[in-house]
Every structure is written in structure tokens, then in C-alpha cells.
C-alpha positions as a LaTeX table, in Angstrom:
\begin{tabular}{lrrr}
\hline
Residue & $x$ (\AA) & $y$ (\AA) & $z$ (\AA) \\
\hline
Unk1 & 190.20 & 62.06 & 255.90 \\
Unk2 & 187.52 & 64.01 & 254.30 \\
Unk3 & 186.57 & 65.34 & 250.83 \\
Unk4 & 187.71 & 68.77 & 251.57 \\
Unk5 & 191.83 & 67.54 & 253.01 \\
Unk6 & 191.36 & 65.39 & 249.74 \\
Unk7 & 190.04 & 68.40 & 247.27 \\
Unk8 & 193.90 & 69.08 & 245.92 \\
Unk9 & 194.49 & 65.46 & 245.13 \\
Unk10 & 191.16 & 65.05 & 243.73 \\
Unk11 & 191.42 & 68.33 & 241.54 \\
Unk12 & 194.96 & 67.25 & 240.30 \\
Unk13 & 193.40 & 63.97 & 239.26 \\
Unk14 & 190.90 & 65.53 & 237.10 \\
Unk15 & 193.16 & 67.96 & 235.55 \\
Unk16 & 195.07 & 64.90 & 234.61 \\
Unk17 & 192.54 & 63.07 & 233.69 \\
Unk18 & 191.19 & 65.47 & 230.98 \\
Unk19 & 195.19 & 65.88 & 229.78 \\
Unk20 & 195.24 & 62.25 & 228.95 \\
Unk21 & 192.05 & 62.05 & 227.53 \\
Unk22 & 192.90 & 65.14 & 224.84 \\
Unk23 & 196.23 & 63.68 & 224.22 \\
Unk24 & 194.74 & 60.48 & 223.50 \\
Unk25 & 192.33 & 61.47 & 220.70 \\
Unk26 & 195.12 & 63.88 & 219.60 \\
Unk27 & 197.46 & 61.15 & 219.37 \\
Unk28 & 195.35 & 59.22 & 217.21 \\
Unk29 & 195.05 & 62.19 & 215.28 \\
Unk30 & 198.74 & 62.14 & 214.18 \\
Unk31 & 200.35 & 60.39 & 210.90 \\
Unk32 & 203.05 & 58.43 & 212.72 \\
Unk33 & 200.79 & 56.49 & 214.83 \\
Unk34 & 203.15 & 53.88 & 215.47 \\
Unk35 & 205.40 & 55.84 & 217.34 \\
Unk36 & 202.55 & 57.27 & 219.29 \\
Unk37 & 201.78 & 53.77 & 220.46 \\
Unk38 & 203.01 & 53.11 & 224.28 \\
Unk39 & 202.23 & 56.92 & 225.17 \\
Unk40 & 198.55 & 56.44 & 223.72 \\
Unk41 & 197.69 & 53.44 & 225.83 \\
Unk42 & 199.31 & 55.09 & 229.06 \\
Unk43 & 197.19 & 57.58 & 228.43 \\
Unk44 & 194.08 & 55.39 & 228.68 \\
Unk45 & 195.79 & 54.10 & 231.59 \\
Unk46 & 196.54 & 57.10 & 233.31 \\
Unk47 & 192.99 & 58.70 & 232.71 \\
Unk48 & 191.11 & 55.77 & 233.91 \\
Unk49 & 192.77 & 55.05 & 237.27 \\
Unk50 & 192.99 & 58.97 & 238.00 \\
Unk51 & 189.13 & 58.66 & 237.40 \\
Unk52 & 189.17 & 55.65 & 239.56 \\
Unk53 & 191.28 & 57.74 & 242.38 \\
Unk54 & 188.99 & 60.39 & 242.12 \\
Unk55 & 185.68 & 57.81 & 242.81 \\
Unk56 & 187.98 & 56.03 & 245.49 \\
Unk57 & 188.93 & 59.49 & 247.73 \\
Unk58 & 185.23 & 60.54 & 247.28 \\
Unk59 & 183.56 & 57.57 & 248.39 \\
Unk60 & 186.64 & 57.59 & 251.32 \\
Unk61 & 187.40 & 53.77 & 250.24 \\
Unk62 & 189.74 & 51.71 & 252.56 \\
Unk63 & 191.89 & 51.39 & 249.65 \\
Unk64 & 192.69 & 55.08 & 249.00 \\
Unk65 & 196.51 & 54.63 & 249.92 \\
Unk66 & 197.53 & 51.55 & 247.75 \\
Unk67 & 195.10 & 53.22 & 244.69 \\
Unk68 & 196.81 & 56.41 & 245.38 \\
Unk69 & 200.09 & 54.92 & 244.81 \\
Unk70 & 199.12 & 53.20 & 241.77 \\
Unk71 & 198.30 & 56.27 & 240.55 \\
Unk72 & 201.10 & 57.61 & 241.29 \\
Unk73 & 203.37 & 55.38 & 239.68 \\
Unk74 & 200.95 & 55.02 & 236.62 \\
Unk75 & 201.24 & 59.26 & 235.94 \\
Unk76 & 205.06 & 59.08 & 236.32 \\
Unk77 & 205.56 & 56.34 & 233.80 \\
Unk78 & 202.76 & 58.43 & 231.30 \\
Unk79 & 205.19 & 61.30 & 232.19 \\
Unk80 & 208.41 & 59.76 & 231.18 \\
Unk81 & 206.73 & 58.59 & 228.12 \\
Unk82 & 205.07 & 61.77 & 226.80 \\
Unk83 & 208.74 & 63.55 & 227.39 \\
Unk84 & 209.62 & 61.30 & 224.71 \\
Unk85 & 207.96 & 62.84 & 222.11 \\
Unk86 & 207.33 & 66.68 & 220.52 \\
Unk87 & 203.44 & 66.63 & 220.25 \\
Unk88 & 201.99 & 69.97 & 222.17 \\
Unk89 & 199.37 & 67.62 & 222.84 \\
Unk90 & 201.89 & 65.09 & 225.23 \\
Unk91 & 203.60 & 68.24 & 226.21 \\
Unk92 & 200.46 & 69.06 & 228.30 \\
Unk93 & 200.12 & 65.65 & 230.04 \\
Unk94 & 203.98 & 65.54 & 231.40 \\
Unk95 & 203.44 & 69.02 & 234.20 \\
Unk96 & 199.86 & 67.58 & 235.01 \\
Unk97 & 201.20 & 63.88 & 235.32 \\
Unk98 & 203.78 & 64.87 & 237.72 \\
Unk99 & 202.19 & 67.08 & 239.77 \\
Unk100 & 199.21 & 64.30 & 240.27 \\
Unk101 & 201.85 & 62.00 & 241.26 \\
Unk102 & 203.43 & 64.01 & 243.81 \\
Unk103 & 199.61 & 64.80 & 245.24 \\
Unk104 & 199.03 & 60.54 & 245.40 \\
Unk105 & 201.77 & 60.08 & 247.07 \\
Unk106 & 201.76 & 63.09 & 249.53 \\
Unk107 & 198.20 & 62.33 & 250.39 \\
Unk108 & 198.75 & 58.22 & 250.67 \\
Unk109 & 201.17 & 59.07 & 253.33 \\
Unk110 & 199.20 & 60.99 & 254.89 \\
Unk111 & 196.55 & 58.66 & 255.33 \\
Unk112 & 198.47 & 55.84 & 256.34 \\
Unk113 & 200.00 & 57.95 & 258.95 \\
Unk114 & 196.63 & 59.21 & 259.80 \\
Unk115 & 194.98 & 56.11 & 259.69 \\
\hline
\end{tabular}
């Protein structure tokens, strides 16, 4: 596959990316940090392998499909966990974590199909 049948995958990555990353320094923003804790670190999660995704469709890596699918799985759990709380701030990662997850895993199978 090329950059350009990966561009929608790649853009939802980034959006996601930059979601996590303002709900993260939000987060530690807030007085009840405690609560905050698990959705902070899957936001550090969930940034860094969509970053990684990005780097690995780019560079066309033969591991696209099972990074992909970590990634997948990584922005559904940050998902479920920002649904758990109130903040605007984890209100904006939950629509941009699920539709990156449903781009990983359309474009994984894909490629395995394709490869």
C-alpha cells in the first residue's frame, strides 16, 4: 500500500494523537488527580503508539498490520476509559479514539489481504 490508500488512517492517527496529548496536560490540570489516573497514562499510551502508527504506515514497515491492531485495541481501551469520566477535555478523546480504531483495523485487513 502507499501513503496516499494510507492518508485516512494516518490523518485519524494524528487527530488522535493531538486529543490525547491535550487531555493529558488537561488532566493533570484537574484537582482530583487521582481519579484521573488510568485515563492519563492511556493517554500517553494512546498518543505515542498512534505516533508510532503514523511513522510505521509512512515508512510502509512490514509490521503495519500487527502495529495497526495494537493501535487499535490501545484507542478503544483509552475510549472506554475517558467515557468514564465528565472532563470536556476526555470527552474529546472518546469520538477521535474510536474512529482511529475502526481506521487500524479497516486498513490492517486490508493489508493483510493485500499483502
Amino acid at each position: 500500500m502507499t501513503r496516499i490508500q494510507y492518508q485516512e488512517c494516518i490523518d485519524a492517527c494524528i487527530q488522535t494523537m493531538n486529543a490525547c496529548n491535550y487531555s493529558y496536560v488537561a488532566s493533570l490540570k484537574e484537582y482530583d488527580l487521582a481519579s484521573l489516573r488510568e485515563s492519563i497514562r492511556l493517554d500517553r499510551e494512546c498518543a505515542d503508539i498512534c505516533s508510532f502508527a503514523v511513522q510505521a504506515m509512512t515508512r510502509q514497515s512490514p509490521f503495519v498490520v500487527e502495529i495497526l491492531r495494537l493501535c487499535a485495541e490501545i484507542c478503544e481501551r483509552c475510549a472506554d476509559e475517558s467515557s468514564k469520566h465528565v472532563h470536556t477535555h476526555c470527552q474529546g478523546c472518546i469520538d477521535s479514539c474510536r474512529a482511529t480504531a475502526i481506521a487500524c483495523r479497516l486498513i490492517s485487513d486490508a493489508v493483510e489481504v493485500y499483502a
